[in-house]
C-alpha positions as CSV (number, residue, x, y, z in Angstrom):
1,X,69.2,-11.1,23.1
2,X,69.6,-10.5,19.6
3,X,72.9,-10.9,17.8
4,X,74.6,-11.0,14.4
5,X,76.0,-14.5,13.7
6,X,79.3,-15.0,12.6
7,X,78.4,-16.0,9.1
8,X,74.9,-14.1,8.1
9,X,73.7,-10.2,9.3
10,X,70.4,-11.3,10.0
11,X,69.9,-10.9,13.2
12,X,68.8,-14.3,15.1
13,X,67.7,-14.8,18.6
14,X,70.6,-16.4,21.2
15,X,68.5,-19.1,23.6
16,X,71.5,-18.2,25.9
17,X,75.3,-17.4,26.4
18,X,77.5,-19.3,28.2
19,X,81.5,-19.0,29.2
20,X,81.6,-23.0,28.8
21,X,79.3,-25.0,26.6
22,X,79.6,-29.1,27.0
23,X,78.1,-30.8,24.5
24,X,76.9,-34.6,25.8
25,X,75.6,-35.5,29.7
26,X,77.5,-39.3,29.4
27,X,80.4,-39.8,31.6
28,X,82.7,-37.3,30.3
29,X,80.7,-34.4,30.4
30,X,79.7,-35.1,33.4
31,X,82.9,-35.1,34.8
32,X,83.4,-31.7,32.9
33,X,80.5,-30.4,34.2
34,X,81.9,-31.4,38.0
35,X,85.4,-29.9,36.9
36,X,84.0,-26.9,35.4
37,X,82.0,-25.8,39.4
38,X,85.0,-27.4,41.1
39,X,87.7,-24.7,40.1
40,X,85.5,-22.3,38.2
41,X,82.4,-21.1,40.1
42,X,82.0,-17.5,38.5
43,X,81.7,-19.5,34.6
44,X,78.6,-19.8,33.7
45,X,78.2,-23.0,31.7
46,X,76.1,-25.2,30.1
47,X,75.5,-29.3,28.9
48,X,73.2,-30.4,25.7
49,X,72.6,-33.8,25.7
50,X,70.6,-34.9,22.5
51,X,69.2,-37.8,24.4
52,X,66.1,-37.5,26.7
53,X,68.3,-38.0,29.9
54,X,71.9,-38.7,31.0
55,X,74.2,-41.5,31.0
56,X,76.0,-41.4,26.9
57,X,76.0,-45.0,26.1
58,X,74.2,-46.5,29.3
59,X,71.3,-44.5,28.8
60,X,70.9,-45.4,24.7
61,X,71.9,-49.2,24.6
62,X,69.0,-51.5,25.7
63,X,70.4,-55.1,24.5
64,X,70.7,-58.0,26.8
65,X,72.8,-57.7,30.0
66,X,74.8,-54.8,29.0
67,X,77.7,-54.0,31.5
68,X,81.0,-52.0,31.7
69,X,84.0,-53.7,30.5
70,X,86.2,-51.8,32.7
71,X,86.3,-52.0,36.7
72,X,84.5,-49.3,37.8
73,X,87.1,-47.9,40.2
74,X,89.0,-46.9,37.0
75,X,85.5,-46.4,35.1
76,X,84.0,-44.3,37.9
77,X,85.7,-41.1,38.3
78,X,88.4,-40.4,40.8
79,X,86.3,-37.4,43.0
80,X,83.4,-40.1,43.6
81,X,84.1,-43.7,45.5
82,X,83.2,-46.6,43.6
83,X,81.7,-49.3,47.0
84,X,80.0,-52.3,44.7
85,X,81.2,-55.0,41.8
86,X,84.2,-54.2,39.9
87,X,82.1,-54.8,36.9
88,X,78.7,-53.2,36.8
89,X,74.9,-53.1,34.8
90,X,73.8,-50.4,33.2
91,X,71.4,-49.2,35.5
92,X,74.0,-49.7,38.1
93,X,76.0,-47.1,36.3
94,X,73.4,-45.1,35.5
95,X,72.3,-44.8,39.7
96,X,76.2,-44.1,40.2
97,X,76.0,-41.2,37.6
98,X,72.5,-40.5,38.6
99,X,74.2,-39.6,42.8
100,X,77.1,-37.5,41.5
101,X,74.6,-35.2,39.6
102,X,72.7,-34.7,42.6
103,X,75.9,-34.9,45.0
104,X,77.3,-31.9,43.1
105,X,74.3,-30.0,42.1
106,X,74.4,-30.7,38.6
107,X,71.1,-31.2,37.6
108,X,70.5,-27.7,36.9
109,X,73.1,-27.2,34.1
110,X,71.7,-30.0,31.9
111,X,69.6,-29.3,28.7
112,X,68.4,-33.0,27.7
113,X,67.0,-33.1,23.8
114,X,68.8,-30.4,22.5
115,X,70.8,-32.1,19.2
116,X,73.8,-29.5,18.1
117,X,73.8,-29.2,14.5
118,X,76.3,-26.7,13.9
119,X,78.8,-24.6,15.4
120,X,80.7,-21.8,13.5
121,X,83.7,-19.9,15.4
122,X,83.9,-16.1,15.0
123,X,87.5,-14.5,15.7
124,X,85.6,-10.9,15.5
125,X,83.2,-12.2,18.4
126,X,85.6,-14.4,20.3
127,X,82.7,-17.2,20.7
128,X,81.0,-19.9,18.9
129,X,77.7,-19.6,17.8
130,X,75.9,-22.8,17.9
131,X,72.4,-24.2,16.3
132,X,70.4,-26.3,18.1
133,X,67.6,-28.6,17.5
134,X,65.2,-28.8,20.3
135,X,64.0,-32.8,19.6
136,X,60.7,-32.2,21.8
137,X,59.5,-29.3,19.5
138,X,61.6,-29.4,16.5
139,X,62.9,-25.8,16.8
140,X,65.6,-24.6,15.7
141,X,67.4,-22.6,18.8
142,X,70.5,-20.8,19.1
143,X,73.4,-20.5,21.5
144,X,76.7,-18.4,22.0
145,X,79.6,-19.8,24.2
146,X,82.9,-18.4,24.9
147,X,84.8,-21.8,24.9
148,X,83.2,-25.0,23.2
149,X,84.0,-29.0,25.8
150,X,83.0,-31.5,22.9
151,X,82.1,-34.7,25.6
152,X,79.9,-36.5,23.0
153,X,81.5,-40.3,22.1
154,X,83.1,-41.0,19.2
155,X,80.5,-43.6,17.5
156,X,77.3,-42.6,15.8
157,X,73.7,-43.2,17.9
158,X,71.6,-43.8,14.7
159,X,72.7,-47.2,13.8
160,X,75.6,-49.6,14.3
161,X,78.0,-51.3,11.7
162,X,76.2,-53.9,9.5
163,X,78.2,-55.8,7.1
164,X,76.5,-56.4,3.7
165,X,75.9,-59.7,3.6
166,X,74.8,-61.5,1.0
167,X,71.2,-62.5,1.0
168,X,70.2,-61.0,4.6
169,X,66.8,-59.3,2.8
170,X,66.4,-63.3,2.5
171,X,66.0,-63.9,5.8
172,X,62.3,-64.5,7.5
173,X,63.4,-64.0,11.1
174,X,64.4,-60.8,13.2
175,X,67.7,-59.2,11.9
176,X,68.9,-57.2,14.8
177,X,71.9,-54.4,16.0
178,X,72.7,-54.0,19.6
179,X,72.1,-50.5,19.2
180,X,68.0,-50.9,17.2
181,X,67.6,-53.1,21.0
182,X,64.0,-52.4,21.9
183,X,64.0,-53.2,26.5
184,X,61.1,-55.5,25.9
185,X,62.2,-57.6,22.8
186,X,60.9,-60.9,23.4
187,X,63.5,-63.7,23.1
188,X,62.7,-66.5,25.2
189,X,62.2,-70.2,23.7
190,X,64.5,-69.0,20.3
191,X,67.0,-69.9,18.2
192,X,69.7,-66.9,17.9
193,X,73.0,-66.5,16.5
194,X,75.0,-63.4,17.6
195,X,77.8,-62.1,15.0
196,X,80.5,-60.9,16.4
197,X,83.3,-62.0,19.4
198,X,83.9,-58.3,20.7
199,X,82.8,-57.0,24.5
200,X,79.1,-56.8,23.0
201,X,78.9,-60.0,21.8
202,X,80.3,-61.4,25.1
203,X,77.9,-59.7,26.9
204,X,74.5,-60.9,24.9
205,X,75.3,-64.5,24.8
206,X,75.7,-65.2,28.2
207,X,72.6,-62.7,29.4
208,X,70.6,-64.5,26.4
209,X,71.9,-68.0,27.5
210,X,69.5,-70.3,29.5
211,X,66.3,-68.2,28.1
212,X,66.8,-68.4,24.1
213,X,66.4,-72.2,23.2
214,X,69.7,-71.9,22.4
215,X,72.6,-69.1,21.1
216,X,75.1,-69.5,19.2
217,X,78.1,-67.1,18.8
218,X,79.5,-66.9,15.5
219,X,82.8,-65.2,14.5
220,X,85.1,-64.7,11.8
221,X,88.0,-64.6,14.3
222,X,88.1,-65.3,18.0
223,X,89.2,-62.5,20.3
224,X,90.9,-62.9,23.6
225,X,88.7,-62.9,26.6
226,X,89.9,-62.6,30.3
227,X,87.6,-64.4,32.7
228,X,87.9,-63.4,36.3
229,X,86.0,-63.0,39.7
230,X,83.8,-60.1,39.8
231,X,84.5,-58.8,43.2
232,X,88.3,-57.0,44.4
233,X,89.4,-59.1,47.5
234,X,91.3,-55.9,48.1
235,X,88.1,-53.4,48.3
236,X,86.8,-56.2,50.6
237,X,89.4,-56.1,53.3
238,X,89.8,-52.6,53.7
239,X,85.6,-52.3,53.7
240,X,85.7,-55.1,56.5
241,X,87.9,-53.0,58.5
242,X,86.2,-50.2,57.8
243,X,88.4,-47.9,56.0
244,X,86.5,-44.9,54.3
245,X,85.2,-45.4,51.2
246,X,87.3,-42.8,49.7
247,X,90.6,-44.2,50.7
248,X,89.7,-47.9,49.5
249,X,88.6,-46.0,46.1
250,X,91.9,-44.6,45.3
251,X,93.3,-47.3,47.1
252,X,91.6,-50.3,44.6
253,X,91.9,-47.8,42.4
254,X,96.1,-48.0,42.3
255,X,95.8,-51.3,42.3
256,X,93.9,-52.0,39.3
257,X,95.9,-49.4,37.5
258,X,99.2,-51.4,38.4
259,X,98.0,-54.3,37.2
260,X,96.7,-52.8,34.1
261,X,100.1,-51.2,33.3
262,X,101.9,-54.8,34.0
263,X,99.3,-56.5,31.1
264,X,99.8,-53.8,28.6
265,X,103.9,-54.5,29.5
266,X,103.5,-57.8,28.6
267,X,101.7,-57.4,25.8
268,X,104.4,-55.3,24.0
269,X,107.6,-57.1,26.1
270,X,106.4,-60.8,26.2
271,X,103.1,-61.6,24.0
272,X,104.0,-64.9,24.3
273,X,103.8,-65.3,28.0
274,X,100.4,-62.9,28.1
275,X,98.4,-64.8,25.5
276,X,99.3,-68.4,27.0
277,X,98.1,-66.9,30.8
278,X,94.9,-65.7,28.9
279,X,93.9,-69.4,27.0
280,X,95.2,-71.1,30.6
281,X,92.3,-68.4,31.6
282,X,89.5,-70.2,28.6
283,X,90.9,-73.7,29.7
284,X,90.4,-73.3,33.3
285,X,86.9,-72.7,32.5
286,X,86.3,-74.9,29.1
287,X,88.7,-77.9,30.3
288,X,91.7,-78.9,27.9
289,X,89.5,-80.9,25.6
290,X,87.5,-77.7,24.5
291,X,89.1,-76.5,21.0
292,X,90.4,-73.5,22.5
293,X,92.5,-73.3,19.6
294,X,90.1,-73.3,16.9
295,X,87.3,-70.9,19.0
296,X,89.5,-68.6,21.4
297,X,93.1,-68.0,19.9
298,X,93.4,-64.8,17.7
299,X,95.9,-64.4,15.6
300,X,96.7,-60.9,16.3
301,X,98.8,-60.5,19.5
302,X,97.3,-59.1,22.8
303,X,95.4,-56.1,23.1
304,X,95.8,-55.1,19.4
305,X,92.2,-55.1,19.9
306,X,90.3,-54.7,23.2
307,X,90.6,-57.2,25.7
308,X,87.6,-58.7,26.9
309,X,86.3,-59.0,30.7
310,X,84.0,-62.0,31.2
311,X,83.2,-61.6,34.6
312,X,82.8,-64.5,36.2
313,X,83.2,-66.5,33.1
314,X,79.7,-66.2,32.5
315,X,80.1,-67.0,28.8
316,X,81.9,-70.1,29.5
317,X,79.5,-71.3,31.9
318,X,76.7,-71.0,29.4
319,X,78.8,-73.2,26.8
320,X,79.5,-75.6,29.5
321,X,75.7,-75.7,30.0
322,X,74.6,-76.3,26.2
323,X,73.1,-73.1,26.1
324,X,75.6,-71.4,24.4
325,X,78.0,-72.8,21.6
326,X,80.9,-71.2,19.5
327,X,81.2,-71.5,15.6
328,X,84.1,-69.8,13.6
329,X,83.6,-69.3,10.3
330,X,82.8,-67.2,7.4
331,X,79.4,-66.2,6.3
332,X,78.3,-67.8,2.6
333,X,75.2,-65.7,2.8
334,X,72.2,-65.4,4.4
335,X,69.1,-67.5,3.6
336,X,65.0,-67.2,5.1
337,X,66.4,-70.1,7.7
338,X,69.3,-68.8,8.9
339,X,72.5,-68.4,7.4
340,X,75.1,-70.3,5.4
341,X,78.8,-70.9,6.5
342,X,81.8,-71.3,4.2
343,X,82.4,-74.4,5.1
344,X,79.0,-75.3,4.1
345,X,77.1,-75.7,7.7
346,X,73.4,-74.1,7.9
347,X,72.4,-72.6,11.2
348,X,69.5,-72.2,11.4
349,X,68.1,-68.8,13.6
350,X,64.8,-67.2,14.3
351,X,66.4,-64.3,15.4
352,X,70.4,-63.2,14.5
353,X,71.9,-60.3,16.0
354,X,74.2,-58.3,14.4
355,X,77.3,-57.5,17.0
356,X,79.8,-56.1,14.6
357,X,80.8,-52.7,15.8
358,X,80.1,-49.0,16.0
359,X,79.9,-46.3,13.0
360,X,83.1,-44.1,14.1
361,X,81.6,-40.5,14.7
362,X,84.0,-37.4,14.6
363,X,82.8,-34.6,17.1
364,X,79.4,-35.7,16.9
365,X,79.4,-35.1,13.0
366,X,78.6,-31.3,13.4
367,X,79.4,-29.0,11.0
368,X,82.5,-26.6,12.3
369,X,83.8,-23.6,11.1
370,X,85.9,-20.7,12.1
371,X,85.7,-17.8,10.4
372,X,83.4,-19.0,7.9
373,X,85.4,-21.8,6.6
374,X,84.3,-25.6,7.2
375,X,87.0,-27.5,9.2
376,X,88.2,-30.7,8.0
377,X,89.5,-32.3,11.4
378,X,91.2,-34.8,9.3
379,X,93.1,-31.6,7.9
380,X,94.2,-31.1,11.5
381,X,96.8,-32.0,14.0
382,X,95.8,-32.6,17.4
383,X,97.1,-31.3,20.6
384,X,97.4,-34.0,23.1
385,X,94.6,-35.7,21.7
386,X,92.3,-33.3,22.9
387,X,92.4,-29.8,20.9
388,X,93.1,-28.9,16.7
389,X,95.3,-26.9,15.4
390,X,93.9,-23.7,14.0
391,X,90.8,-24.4,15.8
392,X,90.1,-21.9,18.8
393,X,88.8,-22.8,22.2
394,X,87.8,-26.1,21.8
395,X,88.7,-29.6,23.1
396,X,87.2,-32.8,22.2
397,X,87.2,-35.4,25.0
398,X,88.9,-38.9,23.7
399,X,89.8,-41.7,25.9
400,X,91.6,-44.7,26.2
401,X,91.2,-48.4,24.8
402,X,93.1,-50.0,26.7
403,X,92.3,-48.2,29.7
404,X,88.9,-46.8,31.3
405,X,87.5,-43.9,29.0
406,X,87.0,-42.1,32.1
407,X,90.5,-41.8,33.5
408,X,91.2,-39.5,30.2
409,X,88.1,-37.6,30.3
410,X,90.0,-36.4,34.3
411,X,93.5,-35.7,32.4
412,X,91.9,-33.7,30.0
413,X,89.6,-32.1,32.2
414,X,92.1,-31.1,34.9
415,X,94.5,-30.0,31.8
416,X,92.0,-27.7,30.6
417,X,90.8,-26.0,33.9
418,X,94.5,-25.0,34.5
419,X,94.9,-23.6,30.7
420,X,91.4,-21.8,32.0
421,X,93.8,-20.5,34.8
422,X,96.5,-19.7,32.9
423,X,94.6,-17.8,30.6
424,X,92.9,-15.8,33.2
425,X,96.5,-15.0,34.6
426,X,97.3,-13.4,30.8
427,X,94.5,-11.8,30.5
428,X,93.3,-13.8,27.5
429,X,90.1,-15.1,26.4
430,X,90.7,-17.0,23.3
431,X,93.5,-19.9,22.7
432,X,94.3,-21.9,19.6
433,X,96.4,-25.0,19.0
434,X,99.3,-24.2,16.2
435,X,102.2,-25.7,14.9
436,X,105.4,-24.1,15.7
437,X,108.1,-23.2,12.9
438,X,109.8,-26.3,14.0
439,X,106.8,-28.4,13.5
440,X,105.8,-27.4,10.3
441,X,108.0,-30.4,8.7
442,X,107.1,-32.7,11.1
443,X,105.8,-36.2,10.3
444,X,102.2,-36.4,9.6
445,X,100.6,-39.7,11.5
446,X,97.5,-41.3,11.9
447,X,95.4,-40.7,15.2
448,X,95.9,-44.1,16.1
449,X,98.6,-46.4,14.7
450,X,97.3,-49.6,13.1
451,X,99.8,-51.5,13.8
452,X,99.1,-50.7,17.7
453,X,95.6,-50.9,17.6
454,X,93.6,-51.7,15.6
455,X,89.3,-52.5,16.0
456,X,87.6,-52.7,13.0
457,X,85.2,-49.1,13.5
458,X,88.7,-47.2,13.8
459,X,90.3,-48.8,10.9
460,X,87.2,-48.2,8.9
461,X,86.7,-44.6,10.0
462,X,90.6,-43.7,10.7
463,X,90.6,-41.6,7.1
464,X,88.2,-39.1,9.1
465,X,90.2,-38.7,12.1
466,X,92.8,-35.8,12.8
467,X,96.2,-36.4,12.4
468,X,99.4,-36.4,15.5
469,X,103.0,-35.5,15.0
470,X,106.2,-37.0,15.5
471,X,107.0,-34.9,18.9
472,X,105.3,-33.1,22.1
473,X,102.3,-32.1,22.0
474,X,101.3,-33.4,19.1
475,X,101.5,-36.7,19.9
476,X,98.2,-39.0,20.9
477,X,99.8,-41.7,23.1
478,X,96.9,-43.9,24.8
479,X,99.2,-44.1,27.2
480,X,97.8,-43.4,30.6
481,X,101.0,-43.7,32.7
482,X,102.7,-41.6,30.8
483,X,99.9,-38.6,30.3
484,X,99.1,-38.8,33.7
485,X,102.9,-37.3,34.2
486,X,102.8,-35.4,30.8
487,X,99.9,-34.1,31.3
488,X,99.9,-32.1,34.6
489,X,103.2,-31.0,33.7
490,X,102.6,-29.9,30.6
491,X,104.0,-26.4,29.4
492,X,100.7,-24.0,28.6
493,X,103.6,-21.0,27.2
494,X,106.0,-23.6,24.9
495,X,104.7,-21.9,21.8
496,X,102.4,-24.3,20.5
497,X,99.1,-22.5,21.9
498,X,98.7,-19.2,20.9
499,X,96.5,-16.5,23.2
500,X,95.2,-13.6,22.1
């Protein structure tokens, strides 16, 4: 098929059309992908994944011991039980996503190497027209969709967040990201120090521990970390009596969420009360004569920042060991030994990896436009944190922090597939996001409010990010109890959606 794209008339060869294009094979678009043959059989659709299979982050990151840091009865989707550890591997993941491909007949709608480099909206055409690189051959491919599912993260895949430290070209040993992780990086019998105190960071010390000579964790600032058993005494009783794996899903499932909602309470009501529960958590581990105070006591209150599994208290068992050791401090600069603290201590390292965040990544960093014009999401307002104003069929798939990604990726799939009903009721084939006459005055806030959270990628990336209102539906929450009411009740005809 050969068509006239929306911004040249030279004619260029369409690879394929498709009512539904989903751009990434991670968790979310898989879960659109399920969604999208669920309550829409007759689409036709499609997923590009740049990467050479599926699995988003669990199929790229390759560092030491990488795991979820949310249960996977929240993590894993809703429509397929959950039956091992609360908090799982990569590969375990991966086998879990691996069985809901193949349980739903998947397989067939995903395109794996295929990097989107463009996509340009034509209101003549109703469709996007999209260019493609195919990474095996290099070619440059092209496909037409009626309605565009952005499910591709929100970080960039070609490189993590590196501070720019001074002296690190000094330095004669490995300098290392968790994302440059090669599977069969040999580590055993070294000295490493890991920058960072966030959920990666927690994760490669303790998997590192007892094989490195030794590892040491150094951070500017401590974050708060909540050690637990990882295993649900609740999913075990109901599998011992042998209650169907589906009902102990949604089940566990509840209960985890109610628990959830009763942390994030407590951080906002009583910080107080939550941060003392969580050091009780360090000491239990550490013993009071640890300096808990000095290594594991932020000073931000609770879940400003993300809170920290450590199942097991893995991490605290390799301190306890002498494998592992803390150090907070500021970095002097780097040196060929190692690097130099502030405070004017040398540690020495044959290998330092560099924990210290994610490159934020806004829709994948394709270049839109509608109608010939490049959109500036940051120009934008959002819809529920999922669609742009002025910007026609399309939704982006953002989840929650301090929640599992994946229980937003089902709101905003289930919200879509019923604004695909409701436009098939009206006859329409094209909708856009757009601020009503009494929203045209409305304040103009960030996508995610500082002073409510507040990671370092976001806060260095926030500039990029679309803007929320003041009121419904322009607000971006990050509140799961209350979307998961919001949401499914939302009001497709209140004016701020226009069909055509």
């Amino acid at each position: 098929m050969s068509v006239a794209t929306a911004s040249s008339s030279v004619k260029t060869e369409i690879a394929g059309h498709f009512d539904v294009l989903v751009v990434g094979a991670g968790i979310s678009g898989i879960d659109a992908a399920y969604h999208l043959k669920k309550d829409f059989p007759e689409k036709s659709f499609t997923v590009l994944e740049t990467q050479g299979s599926f699995g988003g982050t669990w199929e790229f990151h390759k560092y030491p011991g990488i795991r979820s840091d949310s249960d996977l009865y929240t993590f894993g989707y809703k429509w397929k039980p959950w039956v091992d550890a609360p908090i799982a591997s990569a590969p375990e993941i991966l086998k879990y996503l691996n069985e809901a491909i193949d349980e739903n007949a998947l397989r067939e709608h995903l395109r794996f190497q295929h990097q989107v480099k463009s996509a340009s909206w034509s209101s003549e055409d109703k469709q996007w027209y999209l260019t493609v690189e195919q990474l095996e051959t290099g070619e440059e491919i092209f496909f037409t969709c009626g309605f565009l599912w952005m499910c591709q993260g929100y970080y960039k895949f070609d490189g993590g967040y590196v501070p720019d430290w001074k002296g690190k070209e000094t330095f004669k040993g490995d300098l290392i990201h968790p994302m440059e992780w090669k599977e069969d990086y040999d580590y055993a019998d070294k000295e490493v120090i890991v920058i960072g105190s966030g959920a990666a960071a927690a994760t490669i010390v303790p998997a590192m521990a007892g094989i490195a000579k030794h590892v040491t964790m150094l951070q500017r600032s401590p974050t708060y970390f909540s050690p637990g058993r990882n295993k649900n005494e609740l999913a075990d009783t109901l599998r011992d009596l042998d209650v169907p794996d589906e009902w102990t899903h949604e089940i566990v499932r509840r209960q985890v969420l109610k628990e959830g909602a009763t942390i994030t309470k407590l951080a906002f009501e009583q910080p107080e009360m939550l941060k003392e529960q969580l050091l009780n958590g360090v000491k239990s581990f550490l013993g009071e004569d640890y300096d808990v105070a000095k290594h594991f006591t932020p000073t931000y209150e609770p879940w400003r920042q993300r809170l920290a599994f450590v199942p097991d208290g893995d991490l605290f068992k390799g301190i306890n060991a002498g494998d592992a050791s803390m150090c907070t401090d500021n970095i002097e600069s780097f040196n060929e030994n190692g690097i130099l603290l502030q405070s004017g201590k040398q540690l020495d390292a044959d290998i330092i990896v560099s924990a210290t965040g994610f490159k934020l990544c806004v829709l994948g960093d394709i270049e839109f436009s509608v109608d010939g014009k490049a959109v500036d999401f940051s120009k934008t307002t959002t819809y529920r944190g999922c669609m742009f104003s002025d910007v026609p069929n399309m939704a982006w798939v953002f989840g929650y922090f301090r929640a599992s990604w994946t229980l937003r990726a089902d709101l905003i799939s289930e919200l879509l597939c019923r604004m695909f009903g409701h436009m098939k009721e009206k006859g329409s084939t094209v909708v856009t996001p757009a601020l009503r006459e009494e929203d045209k005055n409305m304040a103009s806030l960030p996508w995610i409010d500082p002073d409510n959270f507040n990671p370092g990628y976001m806060q260095r990336g926030l500039h990029k990010m679309p803007k929320q209102g003041d009121r419904e539906p322009w607000i971006f929450t990050q509140d799961y109890d209350l979307e998961k009411t919001e949401f499914p009740a939302a009001n497709p005809d209140d004016g701020s959606l226009l069909y055509t």
